[in-house]
Structures are given as C-alpha cells and as structure tokens.
RODO-2510 file (C-alpha; in nm, 4 decimals, decimal comma):
residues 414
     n   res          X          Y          Z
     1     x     0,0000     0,0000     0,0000
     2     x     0,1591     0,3241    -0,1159
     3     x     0,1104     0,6449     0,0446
     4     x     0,0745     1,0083    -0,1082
     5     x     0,2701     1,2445     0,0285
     6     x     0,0561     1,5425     0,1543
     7     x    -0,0096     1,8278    -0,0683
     8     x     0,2312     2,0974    -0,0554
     9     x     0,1530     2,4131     0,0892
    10     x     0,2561     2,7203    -0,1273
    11     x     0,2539     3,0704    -0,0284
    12     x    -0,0494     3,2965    -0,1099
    13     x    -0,0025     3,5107    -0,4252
    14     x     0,1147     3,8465    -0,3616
    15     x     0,3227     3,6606    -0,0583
    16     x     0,6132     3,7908    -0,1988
    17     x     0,5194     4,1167    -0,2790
    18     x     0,3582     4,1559     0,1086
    19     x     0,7236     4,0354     0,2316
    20     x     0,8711     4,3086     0,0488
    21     x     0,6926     4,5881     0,2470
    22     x     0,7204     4,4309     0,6000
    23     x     1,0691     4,2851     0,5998
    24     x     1,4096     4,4234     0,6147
    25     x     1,6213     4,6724     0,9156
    26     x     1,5124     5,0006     1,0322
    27     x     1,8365     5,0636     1,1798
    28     x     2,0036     5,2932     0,9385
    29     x     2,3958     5,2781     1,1079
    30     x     2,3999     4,8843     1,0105
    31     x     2,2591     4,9561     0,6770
    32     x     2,5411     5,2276     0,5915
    33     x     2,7752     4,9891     0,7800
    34     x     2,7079     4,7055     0,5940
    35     x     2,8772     4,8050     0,2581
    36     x     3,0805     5,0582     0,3816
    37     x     3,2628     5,1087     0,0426
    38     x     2,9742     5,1961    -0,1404
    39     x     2,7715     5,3737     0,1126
    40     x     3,0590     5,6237     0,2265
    41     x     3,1479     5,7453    -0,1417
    42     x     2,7540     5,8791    -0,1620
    43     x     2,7566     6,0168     0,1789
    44     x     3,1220     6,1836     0,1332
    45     x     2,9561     6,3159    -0,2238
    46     x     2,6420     6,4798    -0,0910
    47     x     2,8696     6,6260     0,2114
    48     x     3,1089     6,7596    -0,0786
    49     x     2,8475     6,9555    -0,2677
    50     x     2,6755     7,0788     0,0136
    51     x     2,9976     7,2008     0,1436
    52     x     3,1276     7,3566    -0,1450
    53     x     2,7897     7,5065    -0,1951
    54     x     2,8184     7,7009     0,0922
    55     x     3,1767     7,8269     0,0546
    56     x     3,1107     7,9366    -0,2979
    57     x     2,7603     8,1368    -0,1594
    58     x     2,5257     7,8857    -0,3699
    59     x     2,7197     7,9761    -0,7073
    60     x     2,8370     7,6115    -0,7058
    61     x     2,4548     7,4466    -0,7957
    62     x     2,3859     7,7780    -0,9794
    63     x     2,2074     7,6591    -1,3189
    64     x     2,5196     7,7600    -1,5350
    65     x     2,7433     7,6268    -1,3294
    66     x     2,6212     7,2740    -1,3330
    67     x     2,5812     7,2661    -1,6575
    68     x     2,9318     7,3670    -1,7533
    69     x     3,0136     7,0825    -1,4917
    70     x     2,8718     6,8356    -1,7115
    71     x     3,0513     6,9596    -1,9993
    72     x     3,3981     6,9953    -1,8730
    73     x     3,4223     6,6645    -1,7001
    74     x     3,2251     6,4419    -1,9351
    75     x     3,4852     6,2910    -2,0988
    76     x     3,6672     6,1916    -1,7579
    77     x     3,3589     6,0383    -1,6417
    78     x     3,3353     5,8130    -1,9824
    79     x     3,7154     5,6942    -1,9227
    80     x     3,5963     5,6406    -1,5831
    81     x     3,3422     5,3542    -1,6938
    82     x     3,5852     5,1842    -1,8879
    83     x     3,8983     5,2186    -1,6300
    84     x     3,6458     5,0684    -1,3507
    85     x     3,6009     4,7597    -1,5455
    86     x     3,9757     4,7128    -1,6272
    87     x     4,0643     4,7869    -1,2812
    88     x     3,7901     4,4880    -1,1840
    89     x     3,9905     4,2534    -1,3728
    90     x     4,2520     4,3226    -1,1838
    91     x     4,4378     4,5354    -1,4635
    92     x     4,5142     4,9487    -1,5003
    93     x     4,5464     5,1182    -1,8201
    94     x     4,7785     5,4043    -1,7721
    95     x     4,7040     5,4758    -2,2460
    96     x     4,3864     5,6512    -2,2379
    97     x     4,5089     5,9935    -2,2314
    98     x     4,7143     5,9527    -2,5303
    99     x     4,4251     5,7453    -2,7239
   100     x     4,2188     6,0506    -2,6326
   101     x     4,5067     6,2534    -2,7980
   102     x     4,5370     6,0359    -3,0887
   103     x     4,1906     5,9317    -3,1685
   104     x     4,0699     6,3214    -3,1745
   105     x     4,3934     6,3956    -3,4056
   106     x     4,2647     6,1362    -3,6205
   107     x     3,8940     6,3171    -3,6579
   108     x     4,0655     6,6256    -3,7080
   109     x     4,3270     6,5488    -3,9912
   110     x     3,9790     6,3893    -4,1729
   111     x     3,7365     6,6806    -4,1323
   112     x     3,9593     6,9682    -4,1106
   113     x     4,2807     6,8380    -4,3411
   114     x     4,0818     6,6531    -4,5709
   115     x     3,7524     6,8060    -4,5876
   116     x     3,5182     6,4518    -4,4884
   117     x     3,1981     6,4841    -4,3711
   118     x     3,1971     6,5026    -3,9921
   119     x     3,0985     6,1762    -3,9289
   120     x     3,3506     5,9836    -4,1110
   121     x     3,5849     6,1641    -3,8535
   122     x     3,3851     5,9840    -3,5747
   123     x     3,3346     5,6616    -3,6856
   124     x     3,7323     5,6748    -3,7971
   125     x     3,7910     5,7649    -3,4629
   126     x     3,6199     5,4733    -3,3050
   127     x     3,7710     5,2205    -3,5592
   128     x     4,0921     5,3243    -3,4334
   129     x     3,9680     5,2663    -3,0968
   130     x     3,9158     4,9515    -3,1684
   131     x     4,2659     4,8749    -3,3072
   132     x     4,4335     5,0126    -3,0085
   133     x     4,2403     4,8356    -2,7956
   134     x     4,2704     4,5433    -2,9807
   135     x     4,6582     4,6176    -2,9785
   136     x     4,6468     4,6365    -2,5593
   137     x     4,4559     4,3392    -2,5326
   138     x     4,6752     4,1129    -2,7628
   139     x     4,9743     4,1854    -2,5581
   140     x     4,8206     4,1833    -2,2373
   141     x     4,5568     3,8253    -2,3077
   142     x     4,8071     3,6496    -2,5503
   143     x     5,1623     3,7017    -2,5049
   144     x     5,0946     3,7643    -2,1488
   145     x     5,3014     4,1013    -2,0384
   146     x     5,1319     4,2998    -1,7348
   147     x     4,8933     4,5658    -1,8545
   148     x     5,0776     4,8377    -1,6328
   149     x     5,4048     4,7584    -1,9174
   150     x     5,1549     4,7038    -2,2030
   151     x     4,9626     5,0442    -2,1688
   152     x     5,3234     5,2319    -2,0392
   153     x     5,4246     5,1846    -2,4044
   154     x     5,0720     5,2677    -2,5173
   155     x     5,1068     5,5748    -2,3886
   156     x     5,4475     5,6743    -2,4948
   157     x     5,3801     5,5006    -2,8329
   158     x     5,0390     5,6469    -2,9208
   159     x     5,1218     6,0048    -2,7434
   160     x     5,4628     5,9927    -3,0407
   161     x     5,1413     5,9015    -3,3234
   162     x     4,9584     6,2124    -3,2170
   163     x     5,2554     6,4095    -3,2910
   164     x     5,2921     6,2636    -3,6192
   165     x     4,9323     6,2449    -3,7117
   166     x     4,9072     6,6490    -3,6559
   167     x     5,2808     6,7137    -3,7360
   168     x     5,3398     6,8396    -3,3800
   169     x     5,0781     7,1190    -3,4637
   170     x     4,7200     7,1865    -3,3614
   171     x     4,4028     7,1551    -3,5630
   172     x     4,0819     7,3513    -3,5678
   173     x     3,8361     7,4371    -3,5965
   174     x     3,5913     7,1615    -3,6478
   175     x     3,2451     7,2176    -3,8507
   176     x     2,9631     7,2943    -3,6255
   177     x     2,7882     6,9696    -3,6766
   178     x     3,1249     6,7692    -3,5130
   179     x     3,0906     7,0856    -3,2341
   180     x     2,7496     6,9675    -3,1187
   181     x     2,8521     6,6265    -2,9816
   182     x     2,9888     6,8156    -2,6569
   183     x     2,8265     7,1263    -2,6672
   184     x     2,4983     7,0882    -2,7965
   185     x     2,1542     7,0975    -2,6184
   186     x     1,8168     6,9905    -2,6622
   187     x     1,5737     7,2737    -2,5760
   188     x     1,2169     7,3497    -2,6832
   189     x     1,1776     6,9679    -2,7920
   190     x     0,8463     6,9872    -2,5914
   191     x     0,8506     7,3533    -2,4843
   192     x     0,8073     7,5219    -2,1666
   193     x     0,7668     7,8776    -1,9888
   194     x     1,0852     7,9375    -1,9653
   195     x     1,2306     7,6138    -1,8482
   196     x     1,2997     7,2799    -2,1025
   197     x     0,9936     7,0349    -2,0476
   198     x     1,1770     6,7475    -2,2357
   199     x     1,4796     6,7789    -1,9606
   200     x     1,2062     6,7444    -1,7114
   201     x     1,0937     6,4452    -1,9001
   202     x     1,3755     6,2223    -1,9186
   203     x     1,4741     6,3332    -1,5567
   204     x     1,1519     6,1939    -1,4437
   205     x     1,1455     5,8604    -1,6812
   206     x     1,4911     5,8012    -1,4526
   207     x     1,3810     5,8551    -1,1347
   208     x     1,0459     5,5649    -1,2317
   209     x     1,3460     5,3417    -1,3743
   210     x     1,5621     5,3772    -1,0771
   211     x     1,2582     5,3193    -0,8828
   212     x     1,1649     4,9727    -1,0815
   213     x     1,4717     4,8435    -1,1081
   214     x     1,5199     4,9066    -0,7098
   215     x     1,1991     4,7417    -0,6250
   216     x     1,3302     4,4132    -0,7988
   217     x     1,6109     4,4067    -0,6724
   218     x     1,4725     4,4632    -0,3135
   219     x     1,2129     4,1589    -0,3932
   220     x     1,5081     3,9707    -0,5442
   221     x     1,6875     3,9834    -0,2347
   222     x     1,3970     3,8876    -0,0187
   223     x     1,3764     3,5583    -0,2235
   224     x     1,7122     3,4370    -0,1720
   225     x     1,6911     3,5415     0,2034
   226     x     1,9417     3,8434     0,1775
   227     x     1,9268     4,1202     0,4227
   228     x     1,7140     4,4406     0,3022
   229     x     1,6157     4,7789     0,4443
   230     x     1,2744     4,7996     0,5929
   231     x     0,9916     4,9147     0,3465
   232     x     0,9656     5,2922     0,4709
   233     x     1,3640     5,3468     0,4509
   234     x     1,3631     5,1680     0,1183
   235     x     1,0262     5,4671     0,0153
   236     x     1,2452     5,7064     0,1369
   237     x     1,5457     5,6267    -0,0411
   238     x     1,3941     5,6606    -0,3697
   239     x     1,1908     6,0019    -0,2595
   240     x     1,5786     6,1520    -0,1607
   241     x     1,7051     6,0004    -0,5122
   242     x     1,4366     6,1726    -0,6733
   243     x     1,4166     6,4437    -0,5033
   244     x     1,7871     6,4895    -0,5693
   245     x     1,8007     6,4196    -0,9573
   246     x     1,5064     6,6347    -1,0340
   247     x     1,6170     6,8889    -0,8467
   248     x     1,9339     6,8945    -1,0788
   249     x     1,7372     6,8557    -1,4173
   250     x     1,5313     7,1736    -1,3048
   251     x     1,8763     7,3570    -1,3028
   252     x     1,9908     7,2280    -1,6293
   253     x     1,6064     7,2848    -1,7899
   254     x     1,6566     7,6598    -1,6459
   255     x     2,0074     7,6530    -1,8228
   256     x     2,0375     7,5572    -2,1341
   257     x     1,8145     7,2435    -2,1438
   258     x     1,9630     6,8816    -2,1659
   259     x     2,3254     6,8554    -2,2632
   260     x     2,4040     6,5989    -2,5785
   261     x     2,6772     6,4735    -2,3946
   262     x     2,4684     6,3941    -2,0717
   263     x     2,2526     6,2070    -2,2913
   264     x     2,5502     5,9706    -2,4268
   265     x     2,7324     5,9483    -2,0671
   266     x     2,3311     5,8818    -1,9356
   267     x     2,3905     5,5591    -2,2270
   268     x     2,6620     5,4457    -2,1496
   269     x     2,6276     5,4415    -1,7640
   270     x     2,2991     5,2756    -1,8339
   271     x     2,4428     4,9786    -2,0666
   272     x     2,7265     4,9265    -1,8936
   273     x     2,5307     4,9024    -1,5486
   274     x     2,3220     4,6223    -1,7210
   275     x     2,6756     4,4861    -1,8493
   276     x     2,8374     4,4391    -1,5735
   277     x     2,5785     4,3479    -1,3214
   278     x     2,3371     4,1256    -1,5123
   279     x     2,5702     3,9806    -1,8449
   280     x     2,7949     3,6579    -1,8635
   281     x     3,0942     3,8757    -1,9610
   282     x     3,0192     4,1043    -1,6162
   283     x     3,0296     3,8380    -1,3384
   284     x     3,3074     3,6795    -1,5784
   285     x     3,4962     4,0418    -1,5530
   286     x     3,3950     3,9932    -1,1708
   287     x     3,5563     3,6488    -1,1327
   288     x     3,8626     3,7260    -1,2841
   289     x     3,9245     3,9858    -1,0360
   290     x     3,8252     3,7812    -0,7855
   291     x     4,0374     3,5138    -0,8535
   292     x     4,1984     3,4053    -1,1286
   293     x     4,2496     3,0994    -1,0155
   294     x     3,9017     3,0089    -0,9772
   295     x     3,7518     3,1586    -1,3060
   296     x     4,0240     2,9625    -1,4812
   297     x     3,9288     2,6428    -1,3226
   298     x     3,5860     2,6997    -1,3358
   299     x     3,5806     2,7610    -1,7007
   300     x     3,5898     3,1185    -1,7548
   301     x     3,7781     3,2510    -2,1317
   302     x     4,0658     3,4538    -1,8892
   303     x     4,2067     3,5353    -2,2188
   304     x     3,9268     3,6155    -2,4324
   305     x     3,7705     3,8125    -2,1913
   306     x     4,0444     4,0002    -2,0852
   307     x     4,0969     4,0844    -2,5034
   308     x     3,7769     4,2110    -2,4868
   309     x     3,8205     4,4421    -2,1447
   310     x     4,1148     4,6209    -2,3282
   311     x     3,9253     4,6580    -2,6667
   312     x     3,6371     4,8104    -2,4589
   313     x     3,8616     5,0634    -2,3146
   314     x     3,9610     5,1309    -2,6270
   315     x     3,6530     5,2230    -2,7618
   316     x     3,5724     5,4109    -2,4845
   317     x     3,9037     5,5927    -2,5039
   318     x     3,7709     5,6536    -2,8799
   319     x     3,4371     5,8257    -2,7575
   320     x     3,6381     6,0174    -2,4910
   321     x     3,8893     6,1676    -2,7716
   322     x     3,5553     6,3051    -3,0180
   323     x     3,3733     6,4565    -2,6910
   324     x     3,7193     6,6416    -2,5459
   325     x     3,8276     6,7763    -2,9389
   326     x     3,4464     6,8377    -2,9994
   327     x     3,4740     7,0808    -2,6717
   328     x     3,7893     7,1965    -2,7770
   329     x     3,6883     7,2758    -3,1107
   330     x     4,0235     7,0948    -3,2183
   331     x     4,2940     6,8602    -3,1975
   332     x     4,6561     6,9292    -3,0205
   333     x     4,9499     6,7120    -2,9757
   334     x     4,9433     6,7785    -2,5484
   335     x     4,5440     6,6403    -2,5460
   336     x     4,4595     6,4090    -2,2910
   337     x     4,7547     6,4671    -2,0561
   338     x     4,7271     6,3192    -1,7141
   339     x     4,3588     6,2362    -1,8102
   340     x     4,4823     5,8543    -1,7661
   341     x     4,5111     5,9420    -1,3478
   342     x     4,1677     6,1224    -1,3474
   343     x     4,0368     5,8323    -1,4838
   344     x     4,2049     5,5910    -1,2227
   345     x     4,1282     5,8227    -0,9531
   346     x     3,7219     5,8396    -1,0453
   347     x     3,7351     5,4518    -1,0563
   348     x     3,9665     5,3644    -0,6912
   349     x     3,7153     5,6898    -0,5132
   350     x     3,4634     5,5227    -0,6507
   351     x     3,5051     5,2075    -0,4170
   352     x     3,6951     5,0185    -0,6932
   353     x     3,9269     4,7903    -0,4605
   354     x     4,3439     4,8020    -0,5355
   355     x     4,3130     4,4052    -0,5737
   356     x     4,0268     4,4213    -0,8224
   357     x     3,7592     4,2372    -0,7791
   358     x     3,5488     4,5124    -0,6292
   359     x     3,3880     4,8032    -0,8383
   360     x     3,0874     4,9500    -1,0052
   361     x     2,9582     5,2002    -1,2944
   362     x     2,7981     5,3968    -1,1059
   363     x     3,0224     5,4460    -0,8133
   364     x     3,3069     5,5245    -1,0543
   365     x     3,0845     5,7960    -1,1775
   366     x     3,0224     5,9410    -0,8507
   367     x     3,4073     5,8969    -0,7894
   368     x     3,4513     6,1198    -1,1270
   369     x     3,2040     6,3677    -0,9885
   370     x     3,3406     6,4447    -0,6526
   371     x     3,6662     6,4931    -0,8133
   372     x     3,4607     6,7712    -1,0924
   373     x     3,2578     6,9479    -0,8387
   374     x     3,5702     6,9746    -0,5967
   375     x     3,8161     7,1206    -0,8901
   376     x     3,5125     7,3577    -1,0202
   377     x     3,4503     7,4575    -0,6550
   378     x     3,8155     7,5177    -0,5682
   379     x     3,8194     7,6757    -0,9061
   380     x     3,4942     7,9294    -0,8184
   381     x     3,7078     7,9793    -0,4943
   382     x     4,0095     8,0837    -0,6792
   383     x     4,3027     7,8522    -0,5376
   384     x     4,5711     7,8201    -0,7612
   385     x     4,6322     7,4955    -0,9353
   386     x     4,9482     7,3499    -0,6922
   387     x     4,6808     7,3186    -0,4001
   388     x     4,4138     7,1747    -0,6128
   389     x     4,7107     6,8794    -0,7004
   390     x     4,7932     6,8790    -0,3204
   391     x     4,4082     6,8349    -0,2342
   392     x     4,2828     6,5857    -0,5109
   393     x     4,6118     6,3630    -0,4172
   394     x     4,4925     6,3346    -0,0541
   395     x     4,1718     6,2729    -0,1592
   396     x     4,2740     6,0028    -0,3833
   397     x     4,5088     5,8327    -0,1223
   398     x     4,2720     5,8983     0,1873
   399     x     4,0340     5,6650    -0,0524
   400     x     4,2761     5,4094    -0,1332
   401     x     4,3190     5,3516     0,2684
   402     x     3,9504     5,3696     0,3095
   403     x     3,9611     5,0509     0,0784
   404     x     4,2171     4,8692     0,2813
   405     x     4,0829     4,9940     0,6326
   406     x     3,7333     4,8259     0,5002
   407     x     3,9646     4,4762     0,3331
   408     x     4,0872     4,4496     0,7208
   409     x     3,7850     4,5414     0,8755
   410     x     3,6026     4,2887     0,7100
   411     x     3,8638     4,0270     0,7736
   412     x     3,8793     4,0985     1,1397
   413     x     3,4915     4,0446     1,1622
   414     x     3,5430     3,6805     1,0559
***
C-alpha cells in the first residue's frame, strides 16, 4: 500500500510582494555599515556639494554652473566607466590619455585636413579605438606582459602618433555639426515657460526606472533570504534620489536644457550598469578579479575576456577623444595629458578595490564627480592649481586607505 505524500503548501499570491513591504532593518547605522565602500562614497559626495555650496555662496549648484560641470568633465567620467572595469579585472590602463590625444587627431586630420563629412571623422575615430584596444589586449591576453608595461608603451607610443598624425601642430576648428557632440543641447523639444519640459521628461522617466529596477532588486533579495532595508527606509530612499536628480534637471532645464553629452554618458552608464551586473561577460569580468584561479578552473575565457576588457577601453578611449576635441573645437598634440590618473582616480574613489575584484559604474561615476565638483569649486574659490594637485592627491590616497581599512575590517569580523 503506497502512500501520497501530503499536498504541498505554497505561499499565497502576492506573498512575496507583502514580504517586500514588512521585511528588512530600520536601523540605518547597520545599513550604511554594511557596505561601507559603497555607502561612504555617496555620503562623502552629498557632504562635498553641500559644502562647497556654501563656501562658494550657492554659485556652485547655480544653473550655469552645473551645466558647464557636465561639460567639462564628461569625458573623464566616460574613461571612468571603462577604467572601472579594467581595474575589476585586476588590470590598469595608464594609455587613455594619449588614445584621447590620438583618436581626436585622427577626426581632425579627416574633417579639417581633408575636408570629410563630420561623421567619417567619428566613426574613424572609433575604428581606431578599436585597433588600439585590440593592440592592448593582444599583448596583455596572448603574449601575457602585465597591462601596467603594455599600456606604459601605449602611452608613450600612441602620445609619439599624435605628434605625427598632426605634425606636432594643432588643428581647428571643427564644422559645427562635429561641435554639437559636446556642446549641444536639446531645448524646446516639448517647450516650456521658460524652463525645457523634455529635460524634465527624461529626468523623471529616470527617477520611475531607478525606482523599478530598485523594487526588484529589493524583492530579489527577499527571495534568496538576503538582508534588506525595511519598506519605509527603502520609500524614502527613492523620494531623496528623486528628489535629488530632479532637483538637478530643473537647473539644467533653467540653463540651457539637456546637454548631448549627458545624454551619451546617461547611455553608457545605463548599458554598462546592465553589463556588468546582469551579463555573462560582467560576473566573468567579476571572477577574474576575484580570482583568477578560480575563473580559470571553473571555465571562464581569462584570455578572451580580458581581449575584450582592453578593446572596450579602447573604444571608450575613442568616444572620450571626439567629446574632449568636440569641446575643444580641435585637436593638439598635449590632449589628454594626465587624463589617464583622473580616470584611475574616479574609478579607486569610486570604491573600486586596489586588488580588483570590487567596483561599479555607477560608483566610478560618482568617484569622477566628486573629483569635478571639488576642482570647479576650488576653481569658483580661486586657489591656484598646486593646491588643487595637493588636495585631489589626498583625496585620492585617503580613498585608497579607506579601501584597505574596510579589506581588514572585514577580515577581522570573521
């Protein structure tokens, strides 16, 4: 005689969603505690604006002056996205300023030397992009050299072919359709009394995204048992985030309306978000960094992927170069100089760990943007260039001991 095994009991529909408003911490110190990396660069950003807001009077989150924000430091905050994922793997790339150099020089001999249309200088400049990332990678993947030698010569090499390409001279200027990539706006798209709707628009389409996105990831954790903040912290999270971004776009829609270039750093941060955090070649990227060892003997294409990390910086590099000599309205020989330690700085501020490993898109943006807003504030304050080195290399070391304080912290706690 066989028995059958009692029915089992599942969980009421909308179970999960329920769980999702009544579970999780109230106490706020363990949630900031908990990823300390992450949670201190946000906190340390919102104290940096608000500080240098007051010791500039309010001029610092004037309209105009975020704006110009935005368009100065743009194309440090696109090498910053691709330096954060090299720097996961484990790797640096110390090229970028002179493929920012060289891939600008090469948009510039084509539309100003040779008369193309602007676009051909663009898509030239991302083909060569490619190559040189391409180049990096072979060296690095293949033959097996240490990126820090690899992208040394990069540099030196590729800085000697931006003197050649321009014949140690500068170019400009560039037509005003090649212009537009960094210093174009939308405004008017959808009107407005004298404010942009359409930067209103997108601004608020972000804030429902981050919102969505949030709320599955909150209900994703619940599943698999992971710890959450309670329901009215996690409400008031996204009413500070919102709060926050829209109060921004209202300054840019007062301004000039929405930046061209925010819209392609927007993209990027966006794809690469999804890239890293929810594709095969992200928690591969993640692995790696992790430990080799393990990715290797789990499977994982060390080689392949790491070709493709370098030819991603690459491109990236590429799309830097056309946003800098689109703002410059040119090409020189001396582009891109020292643009290679911004970079590394945004991505190790950031929370990006020494080891690698450890990282994110977004928090190498934020890194990128407390370095911006505290050289524009120093620069509203008028302190001479010397002390802005001094301060942004304390900055960038006090963050490098942050990482290890929080590696020995953690290990302590075991």
């Amino acid at each position: 005689m066989t028995r059958t095994a009692p029915p089992q009991e599942t969980a009421p529909e909308g179970a999960t969603t329920s769980a999702a408003l009544h579970t999780g911490t109230s106490n706020v110190r363990e949630l900031l505690t908990r990823n300390l990396r992450q949670s201190g660069i946000y906190v340390a950003f919102v104290a940096i604006i608000a500080l240098f807001a007051i010791l500039t009077g309010g001029v610092s989150l004037s309209p105009i002056n975020i704006t110009n924000i935005i368009l100065q430091y743009s194309y440090i905050l696109v090498l910053a996205i691709g330096m954060v994922i090299v720097i996961i793997a484990g790797h640096i790339d110390l090229s970028v300023g002179s493929v920012v150099a060289l891939t600008g020089a090469i948009a510039a001999v084509l539309v100003i030397q040779q008369g193309l249309p602007w676009w051909v200088g663009i898509l030239a400049a991302l083909a060569a992009g490619v190559v040189i990332g391409a180049w990096h990678g072979f060296w690095v993947a293949y033959v097996g050299i240490p990126a820090f030698i690899v992208t040394l010569a990069g540099m030196l090499l590729f800085r000697g072919l931006t003197q050649q390409v321009l014949g140690n001279i500068s170019l400009s200027p560039f037509p005003s359709e090649y212009q537009l990539v960094a210093t174009g706006f939308i405004n008017g798209l959808l009107g407005g009394p004298g404010y942009d709707v359409f930067t209103l628009v997108v601004a608020a389409i972000g804030v429902v995204g981050y919102a969505v996105a949030s709320y599955r990831t909150r209900l994703a954790r619940i599943t698999y048992q992971q710890p959450v903040e309670s329901f009215p912290l996690f409400v008031a999270r996204i009413l500070v985030v919102g709060l926050v971004v829209m109060y921004f776009a209202w300054q840019i829609a007062n301004a000039r309306g929405l930046p061209v270039v925010l819209i392609i750093l927007g993209a990027l941060v966006l794809i690469y978000g999804v890239l890293t955090r929810r594709s095969v070649f992200g928690r591969q990227v993640y692995a790696i960094g992790g430990n080799l060892a393990a990715a290797t003997l789990s499977g994982v294409k060390v080689r392949a992927v790491n070709f493709w990390i370098f030819v991603n910086m690459g491109v990236l590099a590429a799309i830097a170069g056309i946003i800098f000599s689109s703002r410059s309205n040119g090409a020189q020989p001396g582009a891109g100089n020292m643009f290679e330690l911004d970079a590394i700085a945004a991505a190790f501020i950031g929370g990006a760990a020494v080891t690698g490993g450890v990282g994110t898109v977004v928090g190498a943006v934020v890194g990128g943007l407390i370095m911006a807003v505290m050289s524009n504030g120093m620069q509203l304050m008028g302190i001479e260039q010397p002390i802005q080195s001094v301060v942004k290399g304390i900055v960038l070391l006090l963050a490098v001991a942050f990482d290890i304080y929080n590696k020995r912290r953690a290990g302590s706690s075991r």
